[in-house]
TORVOZA-490026 format. One record per residue (C-alpha): residue in one letter; x, y, z. Coordinates in Angstrom, 2 decimals. Example, Ala and Ser with C-alpha at 12.3 -4.5 7.8 and 13.67 -1.06 7.14 Angstrom:
REM residues 2
ATOM  resn        x        y        z
ATOM     A    12.30    -4.50     7.80
ATOM     S    13.67    -1.06     7.14
***
This chain:
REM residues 280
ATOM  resn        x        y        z
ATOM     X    94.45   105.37    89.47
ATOM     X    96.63   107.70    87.20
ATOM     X    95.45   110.69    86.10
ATOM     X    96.96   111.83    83.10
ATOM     X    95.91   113.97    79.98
ATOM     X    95.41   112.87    76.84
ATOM     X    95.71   115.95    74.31
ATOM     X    94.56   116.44    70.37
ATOM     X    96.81   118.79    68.53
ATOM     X    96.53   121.34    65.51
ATOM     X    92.27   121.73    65.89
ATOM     X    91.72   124.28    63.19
ATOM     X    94.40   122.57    60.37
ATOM     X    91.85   120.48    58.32
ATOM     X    88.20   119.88    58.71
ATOM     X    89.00   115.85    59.24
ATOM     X    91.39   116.89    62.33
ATOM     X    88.36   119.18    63.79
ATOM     X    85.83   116.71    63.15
ATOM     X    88.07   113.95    65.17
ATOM     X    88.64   116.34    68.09
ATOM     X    85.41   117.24    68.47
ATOM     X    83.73   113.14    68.16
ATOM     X    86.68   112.25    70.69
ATOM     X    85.95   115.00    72.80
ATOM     X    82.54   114.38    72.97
ATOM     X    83.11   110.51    73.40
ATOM     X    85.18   111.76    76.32
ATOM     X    88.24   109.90    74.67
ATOM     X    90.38   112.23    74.80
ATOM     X    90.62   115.20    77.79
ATOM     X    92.42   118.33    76.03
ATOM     X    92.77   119.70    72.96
ATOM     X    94.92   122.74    71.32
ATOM     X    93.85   124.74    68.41
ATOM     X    95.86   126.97    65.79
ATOM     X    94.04   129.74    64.94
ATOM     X    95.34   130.70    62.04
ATOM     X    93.88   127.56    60.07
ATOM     X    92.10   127.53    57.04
ATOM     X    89.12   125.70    59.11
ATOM     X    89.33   127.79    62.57
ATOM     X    86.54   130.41    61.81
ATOM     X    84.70   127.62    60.75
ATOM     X    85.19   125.20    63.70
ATOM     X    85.60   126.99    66.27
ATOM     X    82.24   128.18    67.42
ATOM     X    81.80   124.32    68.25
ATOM     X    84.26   123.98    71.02
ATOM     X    81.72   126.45    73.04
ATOM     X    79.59   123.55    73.03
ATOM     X    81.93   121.10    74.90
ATOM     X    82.14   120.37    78.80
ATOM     X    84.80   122.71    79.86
ATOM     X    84.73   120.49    83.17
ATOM     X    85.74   117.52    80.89
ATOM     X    87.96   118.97    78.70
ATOM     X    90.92   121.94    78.30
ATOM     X    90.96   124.15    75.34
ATOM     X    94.47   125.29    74.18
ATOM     X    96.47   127.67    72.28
ATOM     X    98.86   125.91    69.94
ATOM     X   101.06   128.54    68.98
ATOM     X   102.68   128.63    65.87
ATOM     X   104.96   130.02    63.70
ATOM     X   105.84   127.44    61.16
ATOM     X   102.56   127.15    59.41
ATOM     X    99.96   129.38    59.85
ATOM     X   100.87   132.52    61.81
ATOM     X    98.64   135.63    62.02
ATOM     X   101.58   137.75    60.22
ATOM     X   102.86   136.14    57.05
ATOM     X   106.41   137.80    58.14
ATOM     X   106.50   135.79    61.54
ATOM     X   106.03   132.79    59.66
ATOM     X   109.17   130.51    59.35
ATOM     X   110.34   127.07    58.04
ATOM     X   111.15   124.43    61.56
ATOM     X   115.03   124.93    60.61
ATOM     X   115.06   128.57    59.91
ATOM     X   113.41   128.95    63.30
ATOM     X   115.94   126.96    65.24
ATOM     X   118.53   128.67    63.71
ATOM     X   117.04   132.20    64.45
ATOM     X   115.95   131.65    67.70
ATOM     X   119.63   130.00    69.41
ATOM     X   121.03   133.07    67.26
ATOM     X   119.01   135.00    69.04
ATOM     X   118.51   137.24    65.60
ATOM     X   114.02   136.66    66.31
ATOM     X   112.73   140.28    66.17
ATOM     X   111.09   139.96    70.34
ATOM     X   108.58   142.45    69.42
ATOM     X   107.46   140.43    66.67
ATOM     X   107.30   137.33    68.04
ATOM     X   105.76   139.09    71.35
ATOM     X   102.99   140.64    68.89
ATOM     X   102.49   137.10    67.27
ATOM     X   101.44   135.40    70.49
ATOM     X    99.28   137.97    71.78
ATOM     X    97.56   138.41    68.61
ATOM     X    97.22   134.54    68.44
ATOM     X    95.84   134.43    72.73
ATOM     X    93.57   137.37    71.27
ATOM     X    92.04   135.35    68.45
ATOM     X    91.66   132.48    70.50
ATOM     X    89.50   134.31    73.04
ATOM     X    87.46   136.57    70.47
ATOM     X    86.32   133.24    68.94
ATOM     X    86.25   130.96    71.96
ATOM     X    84.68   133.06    74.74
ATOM     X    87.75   133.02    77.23
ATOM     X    91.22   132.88    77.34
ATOM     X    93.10   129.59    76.89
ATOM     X    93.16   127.19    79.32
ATOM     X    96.92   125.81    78.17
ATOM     X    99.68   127.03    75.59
ATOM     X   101.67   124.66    73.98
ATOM     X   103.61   125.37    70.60
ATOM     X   103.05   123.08    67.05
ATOM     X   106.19   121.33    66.54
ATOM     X   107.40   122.10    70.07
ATOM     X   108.64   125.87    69.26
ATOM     X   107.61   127.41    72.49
ATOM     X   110.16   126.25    74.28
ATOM     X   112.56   127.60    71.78
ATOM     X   114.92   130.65    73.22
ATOM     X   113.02   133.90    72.82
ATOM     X   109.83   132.37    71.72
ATOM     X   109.82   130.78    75.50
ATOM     X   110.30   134.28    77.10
ATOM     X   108.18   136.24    75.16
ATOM     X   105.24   133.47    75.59
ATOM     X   105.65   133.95    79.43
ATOM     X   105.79   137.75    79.36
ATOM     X   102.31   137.56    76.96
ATOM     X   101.13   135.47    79.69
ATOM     X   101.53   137.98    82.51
ATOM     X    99.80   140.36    80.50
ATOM     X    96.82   138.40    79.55
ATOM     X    96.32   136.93    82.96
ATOM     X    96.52   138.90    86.04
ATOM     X    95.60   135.74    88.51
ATOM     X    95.14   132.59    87.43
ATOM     X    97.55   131.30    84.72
ATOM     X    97.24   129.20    82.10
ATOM     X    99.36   125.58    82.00
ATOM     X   102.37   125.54    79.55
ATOM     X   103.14   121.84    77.70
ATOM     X   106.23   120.49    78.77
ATOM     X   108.37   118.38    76.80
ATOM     X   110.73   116.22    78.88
ATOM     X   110.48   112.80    77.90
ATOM     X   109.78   109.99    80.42
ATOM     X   112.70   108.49    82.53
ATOM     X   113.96   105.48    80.55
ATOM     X   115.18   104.43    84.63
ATOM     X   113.32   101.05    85.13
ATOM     X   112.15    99.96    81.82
ATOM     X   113.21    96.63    80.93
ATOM     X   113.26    94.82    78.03
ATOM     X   115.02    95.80    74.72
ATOM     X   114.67    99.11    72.95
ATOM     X   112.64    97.15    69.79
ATOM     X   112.74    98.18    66.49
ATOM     X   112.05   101.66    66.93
ATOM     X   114.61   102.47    69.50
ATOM     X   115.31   105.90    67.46
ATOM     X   111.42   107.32    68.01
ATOM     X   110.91   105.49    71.50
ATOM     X   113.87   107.10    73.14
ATOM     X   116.18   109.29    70.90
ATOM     X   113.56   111.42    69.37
ATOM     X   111.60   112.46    72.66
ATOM     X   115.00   112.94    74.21
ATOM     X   116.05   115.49    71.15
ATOM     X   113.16   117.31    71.61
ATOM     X   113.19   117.91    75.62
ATOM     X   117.15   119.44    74.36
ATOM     X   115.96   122.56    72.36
ATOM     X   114.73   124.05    75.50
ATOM     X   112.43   121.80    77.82
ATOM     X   114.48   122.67    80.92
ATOM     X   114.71   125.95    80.32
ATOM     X   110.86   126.04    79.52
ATOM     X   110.79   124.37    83.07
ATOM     X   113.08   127.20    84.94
ATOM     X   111.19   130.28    83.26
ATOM     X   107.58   128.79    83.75
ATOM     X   108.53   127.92    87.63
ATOM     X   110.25   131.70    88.22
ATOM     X   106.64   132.74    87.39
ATOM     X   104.60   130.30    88.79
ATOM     X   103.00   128.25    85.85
ATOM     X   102.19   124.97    85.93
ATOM     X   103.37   122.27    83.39
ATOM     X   102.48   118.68    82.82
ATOM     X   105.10   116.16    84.03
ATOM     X   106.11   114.61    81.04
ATOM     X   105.47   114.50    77.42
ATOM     X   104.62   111.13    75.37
ATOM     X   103.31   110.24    71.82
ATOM     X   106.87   111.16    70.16
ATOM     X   106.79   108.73    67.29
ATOM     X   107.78   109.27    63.71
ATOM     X   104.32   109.32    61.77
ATOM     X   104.52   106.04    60.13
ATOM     X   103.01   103.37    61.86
ATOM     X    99.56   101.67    60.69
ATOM     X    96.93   101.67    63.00
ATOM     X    97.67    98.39    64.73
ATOM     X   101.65    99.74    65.28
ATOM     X   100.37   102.84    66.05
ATOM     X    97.85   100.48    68.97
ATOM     X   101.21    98.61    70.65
ATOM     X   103.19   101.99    71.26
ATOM     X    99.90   103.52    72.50
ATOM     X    99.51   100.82    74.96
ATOM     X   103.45   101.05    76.08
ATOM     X   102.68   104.54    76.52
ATOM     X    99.77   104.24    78.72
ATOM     X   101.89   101.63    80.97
ATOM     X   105.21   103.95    81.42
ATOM     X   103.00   106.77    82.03
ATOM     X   102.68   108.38    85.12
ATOM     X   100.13   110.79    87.11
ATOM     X   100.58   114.36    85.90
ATOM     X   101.79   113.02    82.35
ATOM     X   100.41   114.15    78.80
ATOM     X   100.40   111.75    75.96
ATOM     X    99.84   114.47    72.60
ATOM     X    97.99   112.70    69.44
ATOM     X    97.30   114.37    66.04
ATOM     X    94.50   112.12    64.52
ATOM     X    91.82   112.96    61.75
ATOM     X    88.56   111.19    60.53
ATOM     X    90.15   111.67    56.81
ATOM     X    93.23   112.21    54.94
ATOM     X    94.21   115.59    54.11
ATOM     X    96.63   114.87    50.92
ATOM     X    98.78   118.30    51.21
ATOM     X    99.47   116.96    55.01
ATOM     X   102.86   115.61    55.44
ATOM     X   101.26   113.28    58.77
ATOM     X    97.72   112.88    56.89
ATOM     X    97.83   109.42    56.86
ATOM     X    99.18   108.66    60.14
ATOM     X    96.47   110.73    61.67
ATOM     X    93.61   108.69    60.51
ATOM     X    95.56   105.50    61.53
ATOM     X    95.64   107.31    65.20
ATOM     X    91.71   108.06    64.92
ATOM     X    91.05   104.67    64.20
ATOM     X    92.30   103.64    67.61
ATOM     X    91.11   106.36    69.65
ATOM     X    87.10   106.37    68.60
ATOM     X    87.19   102.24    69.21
ATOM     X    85.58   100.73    71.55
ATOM     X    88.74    99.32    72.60
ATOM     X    90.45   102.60    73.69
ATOM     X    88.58   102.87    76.99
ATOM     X    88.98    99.56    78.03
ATOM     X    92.60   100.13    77.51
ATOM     X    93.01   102.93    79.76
ATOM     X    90.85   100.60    82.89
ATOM     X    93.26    97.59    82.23
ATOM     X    96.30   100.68    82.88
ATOM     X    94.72   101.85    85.69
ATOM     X    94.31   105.48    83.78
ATOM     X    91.88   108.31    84.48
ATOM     X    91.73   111.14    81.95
ATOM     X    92.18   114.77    83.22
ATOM     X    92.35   118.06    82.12
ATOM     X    95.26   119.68    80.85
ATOM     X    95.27   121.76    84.56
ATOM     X    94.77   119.24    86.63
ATOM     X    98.09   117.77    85.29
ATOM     X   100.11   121.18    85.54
ATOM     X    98.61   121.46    89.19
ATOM     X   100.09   117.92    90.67
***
């Protein structure tokens, strides 16, 4: 069978994402999930995730510095960031401070140290951000390092059949992302000896319903491959000051039905921890 992971983002954001995470987790639907911990429901949440099988499922650090960062100063719009960060104009002790400050909160409310890091809206594979993240790492753990998310994108090499409808979120839009700094990510992480996942699906553009949102789950579950991570954001309600509210409750529709397991037999899939697909 393949053994991938399948991985909740932004635990902490809204009480309806934290609510999903934690009914998935415990359905074991889902095998990872990655928490900001500077959202408005983290203090509140976050004495629950003690209370899930740590054999069953990875805890993560999503670090972030678009939304809710520790420091208000560290805290910048996506496009500011990008622009800062290939400019190479990021103050590095600032960011350095930001990520160990966000690793420290993790582990003063979780009981231990993050199992993965990964970044909201991909920014820790941005220049600087990646090579402060892996100097914060060496710090934090003197043996047995944590897995970093990768984002390259699945090889398009043997798919057949047209692109679809959607040909700019199926293939463009995962590409784009693996650019701003996925192989780099890759170079750094390997120089030190941390693991990543393979690849990196569930790139879509937030608009599907939940029987759209179904069919591209099921493509992604066929093109994946051992050692793979397909991310999801969903949430058991909508939060109406979140850009992706709505999408994320069409997503936890899918994943708590009964249908999602059966699914993942008929693809020959077996969920794993975040680890155990940074370690194949």
């Amino acid at each position: 069978m393949k053994r991938i992971c399948i991985c909740i983002d932004d635990f902490g954001h809204s009480e309806g994402v934290d609510s999903a995470a934690l009914v998935l987790a415990q359905k074991n639907h889902i095998s990872a999930l990655t928490a900001m911990v500077g959202g408005p429901h983290w203090p509140k949440s976050s004495p629950k995730l003690r209370e899930l099988d740590r054999h069953r499922v990875d805890l993560g650090l999503h670090v972030d510095f678009t939304e809710f960062t520790l420091n208000p100063t560290c805290r910048y719009s996506l496009r500011t960031l990008w622009f800062r960060a290939y400019s190479r104009t990021l103050d590095v002790k600032q960011i350095y401070a930001e990520i160990k400050a966000q690793i420290d909160a993790f582990a003063s409310a979780v009981g231990r140290l993050p199992d993965f890091i990964d970044g909201h809206q991909h920014v820790h594979q941005l220049p600087v951000i990646r090579q402060c993240l892996v100097e914060v790492i060496n710090e934090c753990y003197p043996q047995h390092k944590p897995a970093i998310r990768s984002t390259r994108a699945p090889s398009i090499k043997g798919q057949s059949g047209p692109l679809g409808p959607d040909p700019m979120n199926r293939w463009f839009k995962p590409l784009l992302i693996q650019t701003l700094g996925g192989d780099a990510l890759h170079r750094l992480a390997a120089a030190d000896g941390i693991g990543m996942n393979q690849h990196l699906l569930g790139v879509y553009g937030f608009t599907d319903k939940a029987e759209q949102y179904a069919k591209r789950l099921q493509e992604w579950l066929k093109m994946a491959q051992t050692g793979d991570l397909i991310m999801c954001h969903p949430s058991s309600d909508v939060d109406v000051n979140d850009g992706i509210g709505a999408a994320r409750v069409e997503e936890f529709a899918i994943f708590n039905s009964a249908r999602w397991p059966v699914w993942l037999d008929q693809a020959g899939i077996r969920l794993v921890p975040m680890h155990e697909c940074a370690s194949m």
